[in-house]
N, C-alpha and C positions, 0 to 999 in steps of 0.2 A: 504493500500500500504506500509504503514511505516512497521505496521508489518511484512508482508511479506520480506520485505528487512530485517529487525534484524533477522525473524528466517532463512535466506538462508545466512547471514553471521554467525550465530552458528552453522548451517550445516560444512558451510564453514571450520571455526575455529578446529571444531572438527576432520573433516578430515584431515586439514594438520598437526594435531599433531600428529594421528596416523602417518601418513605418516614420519613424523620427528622421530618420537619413532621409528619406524622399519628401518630408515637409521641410526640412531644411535645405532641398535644394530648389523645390517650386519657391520659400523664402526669398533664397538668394536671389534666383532667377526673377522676381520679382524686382526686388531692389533695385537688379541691374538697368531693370526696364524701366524704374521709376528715375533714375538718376540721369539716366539717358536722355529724360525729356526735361528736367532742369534746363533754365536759360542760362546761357553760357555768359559767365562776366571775366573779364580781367580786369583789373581794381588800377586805372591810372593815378598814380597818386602824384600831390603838387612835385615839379624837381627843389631839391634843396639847390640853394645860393651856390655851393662848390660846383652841383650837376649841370645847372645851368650854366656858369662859367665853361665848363667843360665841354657843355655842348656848345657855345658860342664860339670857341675857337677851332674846331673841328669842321670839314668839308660837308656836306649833306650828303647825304650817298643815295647811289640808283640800287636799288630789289628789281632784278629781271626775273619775270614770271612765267613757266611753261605752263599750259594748259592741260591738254588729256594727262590723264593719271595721277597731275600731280595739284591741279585744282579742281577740276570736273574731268569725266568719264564720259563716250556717248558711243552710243550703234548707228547705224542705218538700217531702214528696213529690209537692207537689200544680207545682212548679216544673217548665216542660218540658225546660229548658237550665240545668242545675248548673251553676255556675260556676266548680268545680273539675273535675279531671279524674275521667270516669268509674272507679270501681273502688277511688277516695281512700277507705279508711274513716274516718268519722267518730271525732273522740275520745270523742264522747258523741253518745245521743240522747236527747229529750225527746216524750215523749205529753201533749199538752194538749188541752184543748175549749174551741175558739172560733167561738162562735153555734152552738153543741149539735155541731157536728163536729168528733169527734177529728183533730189533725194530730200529724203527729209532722216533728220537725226536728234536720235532720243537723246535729251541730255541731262545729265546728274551733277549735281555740284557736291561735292564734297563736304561731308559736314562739317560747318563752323565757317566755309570759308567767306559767305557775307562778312561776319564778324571779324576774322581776321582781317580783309579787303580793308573793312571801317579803320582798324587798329593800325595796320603799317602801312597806311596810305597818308598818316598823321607822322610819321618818323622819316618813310622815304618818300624820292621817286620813283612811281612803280611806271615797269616798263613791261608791254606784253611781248616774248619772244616763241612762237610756234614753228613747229618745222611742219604744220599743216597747212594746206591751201588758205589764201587769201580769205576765199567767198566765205570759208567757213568759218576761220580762225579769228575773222574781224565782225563774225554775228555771235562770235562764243562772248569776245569780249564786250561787245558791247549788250548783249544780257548779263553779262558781270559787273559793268560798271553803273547800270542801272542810271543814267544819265548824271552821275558824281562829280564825271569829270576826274577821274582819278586811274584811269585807262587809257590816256591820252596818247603817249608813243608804243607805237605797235610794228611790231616786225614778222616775216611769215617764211615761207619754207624758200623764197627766193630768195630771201637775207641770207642762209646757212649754204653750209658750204659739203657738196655731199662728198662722202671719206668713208671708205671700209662697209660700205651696205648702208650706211645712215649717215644721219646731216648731224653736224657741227655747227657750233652758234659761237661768233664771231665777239664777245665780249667788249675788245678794244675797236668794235665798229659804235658800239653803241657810247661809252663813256671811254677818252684816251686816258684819264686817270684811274689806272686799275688797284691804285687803295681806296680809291671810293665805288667799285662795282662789285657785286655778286649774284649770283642766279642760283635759283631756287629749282633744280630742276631732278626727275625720278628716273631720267636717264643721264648713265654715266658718259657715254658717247656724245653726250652733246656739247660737254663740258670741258672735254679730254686734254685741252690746249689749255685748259686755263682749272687746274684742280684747287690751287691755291684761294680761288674765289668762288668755290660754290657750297651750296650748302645739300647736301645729298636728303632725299626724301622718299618713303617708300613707295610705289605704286600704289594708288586707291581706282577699286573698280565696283565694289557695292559694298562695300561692310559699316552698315548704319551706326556702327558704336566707333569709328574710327575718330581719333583724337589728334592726327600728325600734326596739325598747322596749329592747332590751341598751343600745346606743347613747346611747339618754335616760338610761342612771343615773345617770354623771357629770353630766348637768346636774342632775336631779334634787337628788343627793348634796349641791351646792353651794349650791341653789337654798333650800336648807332652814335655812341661815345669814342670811340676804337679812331685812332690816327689812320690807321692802317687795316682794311680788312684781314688781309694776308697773315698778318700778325694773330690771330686768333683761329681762322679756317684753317690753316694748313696744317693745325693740329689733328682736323679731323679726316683726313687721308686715308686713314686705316677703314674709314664707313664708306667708302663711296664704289667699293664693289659690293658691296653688303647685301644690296638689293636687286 
């Protein structure tokens, strides 16, 4: 009898830890979904009298910004296998003609990157640099800039320079002062000529919890003090095949 009772209370035991392991993970899972949808701040705080002198004497620097992967994502319908999940709606679409056929293409922005766009478009010059066609690359940005005025110089796959199966982007076409340029871009080949000035970022193609560009402010924010970019990026060398 005794034993029968200890093995129906290890029955017992057993199940309700399952049971507690699986409400702790709907919990969590919960949580994650609730946090997710939190507004996103970064907390600009006034600069002290030394920060400001600091930034006063320093160059204003240009932020070159690639587009696919590394601030929005997009298909066309002419794609068999989307790369996000079916049913995803686009934040935008665009109708263009390219060699007399209309395409139109699904586009995804990247989370956070309104937010971000608002944040370092107050620190630098932002410059758009794509190695995608013109028609397209100048309607991506300009649903990015949302008529701000802060997408102003734009470059496209005719600016780049093609090398080894893919385009190259010209940095010293854009800014001759290469302590005050960097680019922000999720291909290494774009950059290949100038590693000392860029800031490596991962591909984004649907992962709604993705954080890359919130993450970059603080560097950003700091980065905008800096005599010298070079002086700070080329420490991160070691990240830029990473992705």
């Amino acid at each position: 009898m005794l034993k029968q009772l200890q093995m129906g209370m290890r029955a017992f035991l057993l199940m309700a830890s399952r049971v507690w392991t699986c409400v702790c993970f709907l919990l969590k899972k919960q949580v994650r979904a609730v946090s997710q949808m939190q507004p996103v701040k970064y907390e600009i705080f006034p600069l002290s009298p030394l920060s400001r002198h600091r930034l006063s004497i320093v160059k204003r620097k240009v932020l070159v910004l690639d587009l696919d992967e590394t601030l929005i994502h997009s298909h066309h319908d002419g794609v068999a296998r989307p790369t996000v999940r079916p049913g995803t709606p686009p934040d935008f679409v665009l109708k263009v003609t390219i060699d007399r056929h209309p395409v139109r293409f699904f586009v995804h922005k990247r989370p956070h990157v309104d937010f971000f766009l608002d944040i370092v478009s107050q620190w630098y010059e932002l410059v758009v640099f794509t190695a995608s066609m013109e028609i397209y690359g100048a309607a991506v940005a300009d649903k990015l800039d949302n008529n701000r005025g802060i997408l102003r110089r734009r470059y496209y796959r005719q600016h780049c320079t093609p090398e080894m199966g893919s385009y190259t982007k010209d940095l010293a076409a854009i800014c001759s002062d290469l302590a005050s340029v960097f680019i922000l871009d999720n291909s290494p080949g774009a950059y290949r000529a100038y590693p000392h000035n860029a800031i490596p970022i991962k591909s984004w193609f649907s992962d709604a919890g993705d954080t890359a560009l919130l993450s970059l402010l603080p560097v950003l924010d700091a980065l905008r003090f800096t005599q010298d970019v070079r002086s700070v990026l080329s420490r991160n060398l070691h990240l830029h095949h990473t992705w």
